[in-house]
C-alpha positions in Angstrom: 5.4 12.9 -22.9 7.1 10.5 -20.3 8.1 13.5 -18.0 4.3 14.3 -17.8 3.8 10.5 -17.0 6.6 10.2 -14.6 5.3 13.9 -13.1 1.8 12.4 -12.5 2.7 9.3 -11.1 5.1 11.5 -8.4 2.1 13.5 -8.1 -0.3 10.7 -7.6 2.1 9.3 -4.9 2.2 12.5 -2.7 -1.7 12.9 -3.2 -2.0 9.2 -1.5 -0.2 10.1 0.9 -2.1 13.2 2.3 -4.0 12.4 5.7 -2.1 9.6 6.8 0.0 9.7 9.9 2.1 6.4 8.8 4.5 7.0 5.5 3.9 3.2 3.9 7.1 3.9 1.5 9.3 0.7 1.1 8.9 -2.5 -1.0 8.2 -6.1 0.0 10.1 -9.1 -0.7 9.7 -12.5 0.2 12.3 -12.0 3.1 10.9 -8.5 4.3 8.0 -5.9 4.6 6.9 -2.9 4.4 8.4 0.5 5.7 6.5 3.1 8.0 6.7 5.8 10.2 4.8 7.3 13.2 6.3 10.1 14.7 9.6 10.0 15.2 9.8 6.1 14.9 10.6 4.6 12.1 9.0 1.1 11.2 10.9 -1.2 8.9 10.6 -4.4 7.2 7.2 -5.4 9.5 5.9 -8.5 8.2 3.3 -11.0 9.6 4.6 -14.7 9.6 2.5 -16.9 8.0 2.0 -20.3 7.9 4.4 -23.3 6.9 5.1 -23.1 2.7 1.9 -21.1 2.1 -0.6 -22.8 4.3 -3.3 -20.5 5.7 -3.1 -19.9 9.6 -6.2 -21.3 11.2 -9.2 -18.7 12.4 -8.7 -18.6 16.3 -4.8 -19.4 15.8 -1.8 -17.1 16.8 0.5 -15.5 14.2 3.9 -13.4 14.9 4.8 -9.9 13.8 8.3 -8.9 13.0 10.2 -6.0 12.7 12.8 -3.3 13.2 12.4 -0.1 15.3 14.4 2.9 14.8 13.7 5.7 17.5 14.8 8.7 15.6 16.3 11.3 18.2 14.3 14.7 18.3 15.4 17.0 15.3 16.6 14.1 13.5 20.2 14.6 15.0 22.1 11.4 15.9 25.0 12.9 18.1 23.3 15.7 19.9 25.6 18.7 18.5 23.1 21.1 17.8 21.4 21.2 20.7 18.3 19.0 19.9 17.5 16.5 22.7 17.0 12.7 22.0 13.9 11.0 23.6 13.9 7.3 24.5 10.4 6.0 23.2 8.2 3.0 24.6 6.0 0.7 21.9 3.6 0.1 23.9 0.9 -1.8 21.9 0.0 -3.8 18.6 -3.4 -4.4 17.6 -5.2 -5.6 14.3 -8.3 -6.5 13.1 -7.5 -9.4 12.0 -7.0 -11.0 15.6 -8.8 -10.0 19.1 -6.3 -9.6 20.9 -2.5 -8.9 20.8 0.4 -9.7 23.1 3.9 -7.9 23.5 6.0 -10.6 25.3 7.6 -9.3 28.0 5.7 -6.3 28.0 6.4 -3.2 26.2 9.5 -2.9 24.4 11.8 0.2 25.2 13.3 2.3 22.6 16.6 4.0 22.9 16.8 7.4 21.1 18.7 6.5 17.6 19.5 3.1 18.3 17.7 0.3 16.3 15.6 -2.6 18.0 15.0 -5.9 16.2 12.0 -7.8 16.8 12.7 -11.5 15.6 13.8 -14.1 15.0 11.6 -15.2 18.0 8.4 -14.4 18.6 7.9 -11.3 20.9 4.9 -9.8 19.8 1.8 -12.2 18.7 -1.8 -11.6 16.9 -4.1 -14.3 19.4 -7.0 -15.7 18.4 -7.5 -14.7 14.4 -10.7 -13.6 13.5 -10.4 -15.3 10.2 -8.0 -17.5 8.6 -5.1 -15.8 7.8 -3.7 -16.7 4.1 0.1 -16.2 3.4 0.4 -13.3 0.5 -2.7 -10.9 1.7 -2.1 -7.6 3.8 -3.2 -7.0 7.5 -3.4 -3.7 8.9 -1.9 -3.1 12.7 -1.8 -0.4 14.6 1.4 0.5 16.4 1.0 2.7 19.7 3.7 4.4 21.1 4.8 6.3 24.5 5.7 9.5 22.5 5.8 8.8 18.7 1.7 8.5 19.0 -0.3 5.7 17.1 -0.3 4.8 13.1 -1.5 2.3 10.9 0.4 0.9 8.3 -0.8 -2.4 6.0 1.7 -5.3 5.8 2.2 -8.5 3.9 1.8 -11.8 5.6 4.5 -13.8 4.6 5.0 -17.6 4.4 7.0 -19.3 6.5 10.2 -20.8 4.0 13.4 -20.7 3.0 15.3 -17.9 5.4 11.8 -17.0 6.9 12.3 -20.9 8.5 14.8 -19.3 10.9 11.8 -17.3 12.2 9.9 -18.6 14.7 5.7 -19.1 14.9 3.6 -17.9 16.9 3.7 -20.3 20.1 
């Protein structure tokens, strides 16, 4: 009987997966996010930073997203001995619902083929001007363009800003 419950439950999991270009695999803690995927880039622990021990960030305010990039060389190989060639990627946007406008600081961040790139502890890419107050524990979704990899949409946790998350910087 708990084979058939733990078969249905795997079951249930690939089913909600079908149709989506973004695997949303990964668990969330109070000092990470969620885990995703478009293309070839892997998206992991993205959080949004929320406000100051659980305080809502104000509608029309600015709130920081954070992250790590892994550009996954084409093929999956890491060290190019079979023949498969590595591709550099570009993020080239973020955008959400939730604000009307994003910025990349800096402008689009560049992503060396298997090499990891950490967004944070300072802010580098910002949700301006909230639509609507944005409470710490919810989910936003954003939508992550990229050069190559494509676009996907993955739904992460907005976190509040304490304990190690004080190291992070908000949204200036």
């Amino acid at each position: 009987m708990r084979i058939g419950a733990v078969a249905a439950l795997a079951l249930l999991g690939v089913l909600c997966g079908c149709g989506s270009d973004v695997d949303e695999s990964g668990s969330v803690s109070p000092e990470a996010g969620v885990d995703g995927q478009v293309g070839k880039v892997d998206l992991r622990d993205v959080f949004v930073l929320g406000g100051d021990n659980g305080a809502d960030l104000p509608a029309g305010g600015s709130a920081p997203v954070y992250l790590t990039l892994v550009n996954q060389p084409a093929g999956g190989e890491t060290n190019g001995t079979s023949g498969t060639q590595a591709e550099d990627d570009v993020l080239q946007s973020v955008t959400s619902p939730a604000a009307a406008s994003t910025e990349i600081v800096g402008g689009p961040v560049n992503l060396p083929a298997g090499q990891d790139v950490r967004i944070g502890p300072d802010a580098k890419i910002i949700l301006r001007n909230l639509t609507a107050a944005l409470p710490s524990g919810g989910n936003i979704e954003l939508t992550f363009t990229f050069q190559k990899a494509g676009t996907g949409t993955v739904s992460v946790p907005v976190q509040e800003r304490q304990e190690s998350l004080n190291t992070y910087s908000p949204a200036p």
